[in-house]
N, C-alpha and C positions, 0 to 999 in steps of 0.2 A: 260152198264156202271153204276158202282154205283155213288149215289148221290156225295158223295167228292171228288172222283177224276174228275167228272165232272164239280162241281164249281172251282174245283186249275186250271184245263183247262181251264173255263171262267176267272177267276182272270187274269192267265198267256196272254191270248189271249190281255183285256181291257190292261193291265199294258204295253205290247209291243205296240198295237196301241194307247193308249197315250201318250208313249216316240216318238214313229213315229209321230205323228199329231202336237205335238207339235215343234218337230226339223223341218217339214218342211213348218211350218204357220212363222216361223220366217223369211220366205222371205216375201215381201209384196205383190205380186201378187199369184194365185192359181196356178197349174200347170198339165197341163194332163198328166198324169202317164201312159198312154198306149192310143196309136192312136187310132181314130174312121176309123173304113173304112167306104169310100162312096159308095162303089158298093158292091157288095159279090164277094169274091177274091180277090178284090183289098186289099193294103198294105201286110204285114208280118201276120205272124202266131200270134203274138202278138197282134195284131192289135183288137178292141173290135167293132164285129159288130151292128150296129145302133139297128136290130131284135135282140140284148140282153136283150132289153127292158121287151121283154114279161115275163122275169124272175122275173121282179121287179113286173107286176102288177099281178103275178098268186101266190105272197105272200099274207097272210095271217096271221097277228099279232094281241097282244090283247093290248088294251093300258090297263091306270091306275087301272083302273075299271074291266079288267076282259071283257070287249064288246071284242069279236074279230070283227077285220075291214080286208075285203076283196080289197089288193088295185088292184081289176080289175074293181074296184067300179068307179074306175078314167081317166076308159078307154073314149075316147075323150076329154082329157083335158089335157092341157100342166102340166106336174106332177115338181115335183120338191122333190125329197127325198132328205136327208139332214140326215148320218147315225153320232153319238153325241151320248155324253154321258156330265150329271152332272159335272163327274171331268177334264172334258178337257178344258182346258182356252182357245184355240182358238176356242172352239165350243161356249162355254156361250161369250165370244166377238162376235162371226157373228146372234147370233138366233135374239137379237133386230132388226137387221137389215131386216132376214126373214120376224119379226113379221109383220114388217112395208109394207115389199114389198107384205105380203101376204093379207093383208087389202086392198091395192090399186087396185092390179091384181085378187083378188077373181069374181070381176062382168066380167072380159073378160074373165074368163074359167080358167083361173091359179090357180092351189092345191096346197099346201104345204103339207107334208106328215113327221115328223122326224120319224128316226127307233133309238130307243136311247139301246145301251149299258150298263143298270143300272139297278138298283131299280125301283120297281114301286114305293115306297115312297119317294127316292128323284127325280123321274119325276115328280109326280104330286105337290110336292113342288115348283121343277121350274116353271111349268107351271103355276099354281095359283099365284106367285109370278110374272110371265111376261105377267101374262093374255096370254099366247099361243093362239092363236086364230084357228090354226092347228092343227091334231091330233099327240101326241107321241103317238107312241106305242113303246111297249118292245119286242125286240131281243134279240134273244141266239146264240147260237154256228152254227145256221143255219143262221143266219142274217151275220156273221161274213164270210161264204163260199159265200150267196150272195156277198158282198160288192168286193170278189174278183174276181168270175166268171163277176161283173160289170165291172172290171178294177183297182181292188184296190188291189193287192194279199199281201200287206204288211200289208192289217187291220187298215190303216194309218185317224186319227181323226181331224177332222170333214173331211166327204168326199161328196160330194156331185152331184148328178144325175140328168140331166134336160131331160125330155122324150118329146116333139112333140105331137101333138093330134093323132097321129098312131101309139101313144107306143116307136118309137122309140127313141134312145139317141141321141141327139143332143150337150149336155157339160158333161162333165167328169173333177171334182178337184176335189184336195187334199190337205188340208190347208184352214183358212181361205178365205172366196168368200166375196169382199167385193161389198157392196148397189151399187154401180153404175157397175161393173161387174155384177154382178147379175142381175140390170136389162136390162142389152142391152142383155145378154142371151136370156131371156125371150122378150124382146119385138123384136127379131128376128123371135121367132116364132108366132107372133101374126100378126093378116091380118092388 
């Protein structure tokens, strides 16, 4: 694929998932977009099994800088990816929140991890401006098939993934996750 028809492809992808991210953050709770099954087999063919997880940490992205980060780096720790971009307003609404929850839960094992949709120049704008205390890294058209083999097949912004220290999924939303959701997620899976 040449170079431009593969950016109008990334444009077209970002521009549909932040008309989606946006139309469904306007409710004020999060919402899971595709069941979790508890067992293997159990619920429908829809259904996102919990061992989808291993998809998330067999990624490998670069953030601002060009470092690639391996997130199997995260393996035994309650992960929490958070897929965003710069121009999504319900994404820049929920990441203070992140910031905060990922300062407090960093010493019991909790990760924060964003995989942003953008520029490497306006992430590390964000970031330097919010002091991020977590890594972005930068996603492309391969971060955009993750986010839907997770359970997102709409590409729909801010969407976000909470993993269990065995990798697997445990929360699936779409739309803003707000500081006290977010963290009874998280302190469900903590002893």
């Amino acid at each position: 694929m040449t170079r431009l028809p593969q950016s109008i492809l990334i444009v077209l992808v970002a521009i549909a998932a932040g008309a989606f991210g946006y139309w469904t953050s306007r409710s004020t709770s999060p919402s899971i977009i595709r069941p979790l099954a508890t067992s293997p087999g159990e619920a429908g063919s829809d259904a996102v099994a919990p061992e989808a997880g291993a998809r998330l940490l067999a990624a490998a992205l670069p953030d601002v800088d060009g470092k690639l980060h391996a997130l199997s780096e995260l393996q035994g720790q309650v992960v929490v990816a958070n897929f965003w971009a710069t121009w999504c307003p319900p994404c820049r609404k929920e990441i203070p929140d992140f910031i905060d929850v990922s300062r407090r839960y960093h010493d019991r094992g909790v990760r924060f991890v964003g995989l942003s949709l953008d520029t490497a120049e306006r992430v590390a704008a964000f970031r330097d401006d919010l002091k991020v205390p977590y890594p972005l890294l930068l996603g492309d058209a391969g971060t955009v098939d993750l986010a839907a083999a997770l359970g997102n097949p709409a590409g729909a912004l801010p969407f976000t993934v909470i993993l269990d220290r065995k990798g697997h999924i445990r929360h699936l939303s779409v739309g803003g996750l707000s500081k006290s959701d977010l963290e009874g997620k998280i302190s469900a899976l903590l002893p």
